[in-house]
N, C-alpha and C positions, 0 to 999 in steps of 0.2 A: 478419365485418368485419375489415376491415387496422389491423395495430397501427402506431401514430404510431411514427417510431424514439426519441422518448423510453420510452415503453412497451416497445421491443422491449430497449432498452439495461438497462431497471430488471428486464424478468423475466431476461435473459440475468447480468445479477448479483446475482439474487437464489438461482437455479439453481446460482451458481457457490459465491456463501457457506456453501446448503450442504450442499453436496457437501466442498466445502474442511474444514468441521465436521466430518463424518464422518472425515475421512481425515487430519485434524490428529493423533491421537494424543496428546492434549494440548497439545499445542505452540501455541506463540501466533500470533498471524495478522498479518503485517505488511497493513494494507491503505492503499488507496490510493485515493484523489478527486482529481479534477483539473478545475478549471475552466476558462474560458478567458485569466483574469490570472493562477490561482496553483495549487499542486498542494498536497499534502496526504497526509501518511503519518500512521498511528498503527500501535503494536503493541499488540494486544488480546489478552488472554485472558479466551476463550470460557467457560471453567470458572467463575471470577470473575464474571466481566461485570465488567471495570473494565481500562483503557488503563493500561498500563505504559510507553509512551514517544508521543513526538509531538515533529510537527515540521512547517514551512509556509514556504510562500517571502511569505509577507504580511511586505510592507516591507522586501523583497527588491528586486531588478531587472528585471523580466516573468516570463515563465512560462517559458522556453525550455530547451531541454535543461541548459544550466550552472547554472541554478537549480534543476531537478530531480537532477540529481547532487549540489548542494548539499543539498539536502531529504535527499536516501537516505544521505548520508555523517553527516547531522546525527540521525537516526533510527536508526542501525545504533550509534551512540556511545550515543545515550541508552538503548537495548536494552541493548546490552552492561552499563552501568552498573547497570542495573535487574537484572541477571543471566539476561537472556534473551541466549542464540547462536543456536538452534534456531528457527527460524519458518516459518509457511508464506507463501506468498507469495497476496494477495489479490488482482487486479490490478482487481477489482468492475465485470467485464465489459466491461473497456476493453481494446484491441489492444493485445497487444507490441510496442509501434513507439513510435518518437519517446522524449517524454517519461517515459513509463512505464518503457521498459525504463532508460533513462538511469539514474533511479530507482534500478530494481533493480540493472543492474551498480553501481552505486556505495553502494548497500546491502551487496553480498557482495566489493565489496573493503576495502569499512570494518570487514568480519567476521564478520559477518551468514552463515548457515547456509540456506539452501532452493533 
């Protein structure tokens, strides 16, 4: 039987998570959710089990790429703060395109390491 692409999206980031675990080396995980009003960063370490930074564009301006560059520049401060530089990148089986990477480049020019 064919999988719905919700289902194909949930096993493709679940595959990704981890793999990502194995090859963390400790390092924490920036990951990343995105809806279709708002996006969603935290940095997790996996060791722990407990979120060392976060950040969201709730009550923000929509969803679009300058609110996601907002999210990854707001995430990469509270990281750094928390004394994570080092992270892996989670992207939870969404494409590098668009919002995402916005995200990400603006995660690693705020200082952000992956």
């Amino acid at each position: 039987m064919a999988l719905t692409p919700r289902q194909t999206l949930a096993r493709r980031a679940q595959r990704t998570r981890t793999n990502l675990r194995k090859a963390a080396n400790g390092r924490a995980r920036l990951t990343v959710f995105r809806s279709h009003k708002n996006i969603y960063a935290q940095v997790i370490d996996d060791a722990k089990g407990v979120t060392l930074a976060s950040a969201s564009s709730l009550g923000g301006k929509g969803a679009d790429k300058d609110a996601a560059a907002k999210v990854g520049k707001e995430v990469a401060i509270a990281a750094i703060k928390a004394g994570v530089k080092d992270v892996v990148f989670d992207r939870g089986g969404y494409i590098y395109h668009g919002r995402i990477k916005a995200l990400a480049e603006a995660a690693r020019e705020a200082g952000l390491n992956f």
